[in-house]
C-alpha positions in Angstrom: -43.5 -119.3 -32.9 -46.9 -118.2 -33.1 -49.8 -120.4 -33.9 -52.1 -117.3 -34.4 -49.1 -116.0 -37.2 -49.4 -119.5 -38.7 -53.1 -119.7 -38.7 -53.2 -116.3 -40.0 -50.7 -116.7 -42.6 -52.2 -120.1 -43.8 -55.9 -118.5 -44.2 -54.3 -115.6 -46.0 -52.1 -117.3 -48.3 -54.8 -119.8 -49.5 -57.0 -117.0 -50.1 -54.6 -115.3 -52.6 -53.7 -118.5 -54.2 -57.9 -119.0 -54.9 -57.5 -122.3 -52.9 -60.8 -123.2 -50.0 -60.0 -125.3 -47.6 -62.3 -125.9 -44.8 -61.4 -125.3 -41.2 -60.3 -128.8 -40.3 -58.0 -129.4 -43.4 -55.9 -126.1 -42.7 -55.9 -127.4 -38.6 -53.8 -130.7 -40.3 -51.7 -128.9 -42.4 -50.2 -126.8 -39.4 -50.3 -130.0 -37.5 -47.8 -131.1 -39.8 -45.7 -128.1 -39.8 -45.3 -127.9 -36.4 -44.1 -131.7 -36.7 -41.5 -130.6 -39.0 -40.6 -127.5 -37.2 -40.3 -130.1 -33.9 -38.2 -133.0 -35.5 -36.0 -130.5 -38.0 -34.1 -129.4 -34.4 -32.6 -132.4 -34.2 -33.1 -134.4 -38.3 -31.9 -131.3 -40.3 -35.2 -132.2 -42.6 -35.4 -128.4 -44.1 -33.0 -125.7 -43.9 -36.0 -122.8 -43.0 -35.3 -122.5 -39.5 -37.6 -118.9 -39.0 -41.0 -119.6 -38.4 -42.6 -117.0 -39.9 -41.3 -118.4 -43.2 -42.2 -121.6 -42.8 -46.1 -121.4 -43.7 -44.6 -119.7 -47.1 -41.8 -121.8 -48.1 -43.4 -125.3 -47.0 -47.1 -124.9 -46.9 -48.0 -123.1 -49.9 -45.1 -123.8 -51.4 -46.0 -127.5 -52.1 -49.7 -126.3 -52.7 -48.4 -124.3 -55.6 -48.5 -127.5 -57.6 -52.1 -128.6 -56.9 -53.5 -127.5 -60.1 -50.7 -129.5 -61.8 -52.2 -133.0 -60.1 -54.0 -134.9 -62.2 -52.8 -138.5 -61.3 -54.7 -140.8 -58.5 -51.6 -141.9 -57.4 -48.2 -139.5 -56.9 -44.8 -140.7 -56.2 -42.4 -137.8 -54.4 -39.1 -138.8 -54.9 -36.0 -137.1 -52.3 -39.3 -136.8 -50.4 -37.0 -135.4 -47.4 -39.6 -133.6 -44.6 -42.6 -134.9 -46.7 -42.3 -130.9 -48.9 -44.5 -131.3 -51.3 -46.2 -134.6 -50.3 -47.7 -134.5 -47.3 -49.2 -131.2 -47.9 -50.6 -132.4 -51.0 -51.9 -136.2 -49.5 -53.3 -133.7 -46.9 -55.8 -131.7 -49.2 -56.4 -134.6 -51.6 -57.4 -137.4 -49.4 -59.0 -138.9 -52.1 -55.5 -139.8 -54.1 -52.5 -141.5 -52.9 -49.3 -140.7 -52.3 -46.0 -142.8 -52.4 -42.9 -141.0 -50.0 -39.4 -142.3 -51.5 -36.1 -141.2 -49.6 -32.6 -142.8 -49.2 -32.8 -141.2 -46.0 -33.7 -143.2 -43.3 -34.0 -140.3 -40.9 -36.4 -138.7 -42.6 -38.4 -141.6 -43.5 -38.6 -142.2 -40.0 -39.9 -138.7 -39.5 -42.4 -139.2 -42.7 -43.8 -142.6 -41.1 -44.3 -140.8 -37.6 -46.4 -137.8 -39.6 -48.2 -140.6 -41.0 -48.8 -142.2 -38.1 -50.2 -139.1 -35.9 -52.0 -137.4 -38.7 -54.0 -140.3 -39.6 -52.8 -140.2 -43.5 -54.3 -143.4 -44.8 -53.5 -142.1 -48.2 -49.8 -142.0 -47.7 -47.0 -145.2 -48.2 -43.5 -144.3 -47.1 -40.1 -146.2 -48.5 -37.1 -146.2 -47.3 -34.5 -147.1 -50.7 -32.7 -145.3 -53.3 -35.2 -144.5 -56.9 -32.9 -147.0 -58.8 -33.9 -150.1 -56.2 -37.5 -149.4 -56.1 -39.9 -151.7 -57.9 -43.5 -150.7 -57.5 -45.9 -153.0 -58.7 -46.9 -150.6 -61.9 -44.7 -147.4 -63.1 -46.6 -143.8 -61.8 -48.1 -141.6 -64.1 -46.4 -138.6 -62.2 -43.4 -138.3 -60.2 -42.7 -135.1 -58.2 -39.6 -133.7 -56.8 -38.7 -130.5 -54.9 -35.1 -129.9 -53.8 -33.9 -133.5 -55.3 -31.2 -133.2 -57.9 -30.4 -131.9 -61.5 -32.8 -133.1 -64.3 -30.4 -135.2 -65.8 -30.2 -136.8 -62.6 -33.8 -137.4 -62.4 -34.8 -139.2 -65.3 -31.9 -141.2 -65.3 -32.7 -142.3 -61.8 -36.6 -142.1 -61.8 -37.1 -143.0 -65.5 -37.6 -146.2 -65.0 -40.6 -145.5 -62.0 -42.6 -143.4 -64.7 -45.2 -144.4 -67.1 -44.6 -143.9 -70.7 -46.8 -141.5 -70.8 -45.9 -139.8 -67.5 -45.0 -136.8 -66.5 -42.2 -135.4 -64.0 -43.3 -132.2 -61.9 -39.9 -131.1 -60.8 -40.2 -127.7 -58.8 -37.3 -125.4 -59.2 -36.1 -121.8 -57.9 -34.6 -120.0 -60.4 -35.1 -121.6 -64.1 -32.8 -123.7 -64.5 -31.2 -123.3 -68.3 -28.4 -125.7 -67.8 -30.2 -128.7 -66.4 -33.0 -128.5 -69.5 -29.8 -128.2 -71.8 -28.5 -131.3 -70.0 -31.5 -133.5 -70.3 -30.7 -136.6 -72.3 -31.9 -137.0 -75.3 -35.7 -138.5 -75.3 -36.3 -136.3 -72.7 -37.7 -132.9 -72.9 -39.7 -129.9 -71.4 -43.2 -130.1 -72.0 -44.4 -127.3 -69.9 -42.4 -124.8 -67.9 -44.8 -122.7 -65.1 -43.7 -119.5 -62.9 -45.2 -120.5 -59.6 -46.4 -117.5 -57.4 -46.1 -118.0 -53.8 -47.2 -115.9 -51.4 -45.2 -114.3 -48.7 -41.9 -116.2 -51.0 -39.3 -114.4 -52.2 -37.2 -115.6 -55.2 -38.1 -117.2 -58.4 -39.9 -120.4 -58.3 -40.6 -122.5 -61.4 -42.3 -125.8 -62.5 -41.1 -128.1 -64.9 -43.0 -130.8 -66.6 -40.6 -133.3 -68.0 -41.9 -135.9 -70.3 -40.3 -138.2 -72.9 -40.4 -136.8 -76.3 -42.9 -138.1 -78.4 -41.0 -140.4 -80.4 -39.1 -142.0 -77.9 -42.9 -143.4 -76.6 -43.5 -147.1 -77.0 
């Protein structure tokens, strides 16, 4: 592993995606990944294993959804290795970030990224989405990796706003899960995210409840 390649493919890749970010905010985000590429030999937190992938399908990966968040506070559900969360607590310091997984593995690996990187704007839970009970429901819930769309709301429904929004990142688009949704649940926006140095479709789905189904 290279930190030069990194570096290099970090700079590059935010550059195509018309993202700045100044010096010390790209020196975190390869802090991180070299936390994830460290723990995931022995937590199986990701299954990209070649590292010059890894600024690609982790980094700007999650970043692809930046212009998607609008909310001051973000829950990432099956957070896993903290894809997209930590990336995104990492360039919005200013918002905060909740970290659910069942996994207790990887929330141990989440807390310790919180703990060396200094995120102040990142909470971690351990728990399953159908135990949690936050104080007041999120106005958007993401997801990357987590399970089908019917799964989702039925799990998660309960976490989200009436209002809210799911941002459920996909690879190819996935026609059977949006056919599954449960009724009072639909697609409200459907995005092609381009990722550079990624090959393979990747999509974003906004999932809201209809508008009649809103209290």
């Amino acid at each position: 592993m290279s930190d030069a390649l990194w570096q290099r493919q970090l700079a590059e890749g935010l550059a195509d995606m018309g993202l700045a970010l100044d010096e010390s905010v790209q020196a975190r985000l390869l802090a991180f990944l070299a936390l994830l590429n460290k723990w995931n030999r022995a937590y199986n937190l990701t299954a990209v294993r070649d590292s010059k992938q890894m600024v690609s399908r982790q980094l700007l990966d999650s970043l692809s959804i930046l212009p998607f968040v609008s909310t001051d506070h973000l829950l990432d559900v099956g957070a896993g290795g903290g894809l997209p969360g930590i990336p995104l607590a990492i360039v919005r310091p200013q918002s905060r970030f909740t970290l659910l997984d069942s996994n207790s593995k990887k929330t141990r690996f989440l807390t310790q990224c919180v703990l060396e990187l200094g995120l102040k704007n990142v909470e971690v839970i351990h728990g399953r989405a159908e135990q949690c009970q936050p104080s007041q429901p999120f106005q958007q819930i993401s997801s990357r990796a987590f399970t089908a769309l019917d799964n989702m709301v039925n799990w998660c429904g309960e976490l989200l706003a009436n209002d809210g929004e799911f941002l459920a990142m996909k690879g190819q688009f996935p026609d059977d899960e949006v056919a599954a949704l449960p009724e009072h649940w639909q697609v409200s926006h459907q995005q092609t995210l381009s990722v550079p140095g990624s090959e393979g479709d990747r999509h974003l789905l906004i999932v809201r409840r209809s508008p009649d189904s809103r209290l």
